[in-house]
C-alpha positions as CSV (number, residue, x, y, z in Angstrom):
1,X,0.0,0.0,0.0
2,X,0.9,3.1,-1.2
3,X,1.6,6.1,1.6
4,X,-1.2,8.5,0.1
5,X,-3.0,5.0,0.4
6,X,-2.8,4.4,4.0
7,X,-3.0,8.2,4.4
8,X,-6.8,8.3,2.9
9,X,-6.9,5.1,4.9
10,X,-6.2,6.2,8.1
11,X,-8.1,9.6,7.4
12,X,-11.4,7.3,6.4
13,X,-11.1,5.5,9.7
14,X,-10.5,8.8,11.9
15,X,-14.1,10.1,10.0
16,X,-15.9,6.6,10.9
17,X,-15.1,6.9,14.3
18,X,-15.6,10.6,14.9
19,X,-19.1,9.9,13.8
20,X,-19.5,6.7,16.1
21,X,-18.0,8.6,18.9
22,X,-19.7,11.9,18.2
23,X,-23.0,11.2,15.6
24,X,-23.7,14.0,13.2
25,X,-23.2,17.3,15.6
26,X,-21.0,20.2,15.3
27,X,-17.7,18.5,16.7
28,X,-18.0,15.8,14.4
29,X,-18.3,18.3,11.5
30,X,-15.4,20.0,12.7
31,X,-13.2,16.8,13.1
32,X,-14.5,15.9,9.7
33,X,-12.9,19.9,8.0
34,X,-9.9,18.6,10.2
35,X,-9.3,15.3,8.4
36,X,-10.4,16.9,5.0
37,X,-7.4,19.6,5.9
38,X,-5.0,17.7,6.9
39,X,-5.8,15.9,3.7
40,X,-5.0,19.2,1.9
41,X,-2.0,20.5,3.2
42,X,-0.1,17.1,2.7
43,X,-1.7,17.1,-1.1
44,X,-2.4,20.2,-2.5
45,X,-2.3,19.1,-5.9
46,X,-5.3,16.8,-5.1
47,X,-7.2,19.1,-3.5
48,X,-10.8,18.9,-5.2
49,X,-10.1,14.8,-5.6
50,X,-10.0,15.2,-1.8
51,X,-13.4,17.0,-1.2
52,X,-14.8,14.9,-3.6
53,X,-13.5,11.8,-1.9
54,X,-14.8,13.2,1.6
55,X,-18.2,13.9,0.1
56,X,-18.4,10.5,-1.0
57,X,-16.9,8.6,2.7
58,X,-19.6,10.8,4.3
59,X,-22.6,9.1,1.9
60,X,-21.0,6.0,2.2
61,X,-21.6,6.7,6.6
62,X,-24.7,7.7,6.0
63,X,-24.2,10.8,7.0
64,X,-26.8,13.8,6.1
65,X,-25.2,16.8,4.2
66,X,-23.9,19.2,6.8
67,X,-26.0,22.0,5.3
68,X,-28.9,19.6,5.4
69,X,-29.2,19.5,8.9
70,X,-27.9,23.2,9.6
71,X,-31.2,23.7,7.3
72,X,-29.4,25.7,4.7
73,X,-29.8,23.7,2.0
């Protein structure tokens, strides 16, 4: 497995159990923007592959979208 591999990996698993640990509230949300940064600064280059990627983890959870349930969607 690739670094960047274990990297989105690891990053996945931190989302999965921030939401077990947390559900779908504020400081899941923002543990969720610090994955997604993290994600970021160590792959700038892949930065909108990386959004995209969260978005699709976050479905996958079946987790609402976060303006959803702020009601600003």
């Amino acid at each position: 497995m690739t670094t960047r591999a274990a990297d989105y990996e690891l990053a996945f698993n931190e989302i999965r159990h921030a939401l077990t640990e947390m559900g779908e509230s504020e400081a899941f949300w923002s543990a969720c923007d610090e994955v997604e940064e993290r994600l970021i600064d160590q792959y700038p280059e892949d930065e909108v592959s990386i959004i995209e990627m969260v978005a699709a983890w976050l479905v996958r959870l079946g987790v609402h979208p976060e303006g959803e349930l702020q009601g600003n969607f």
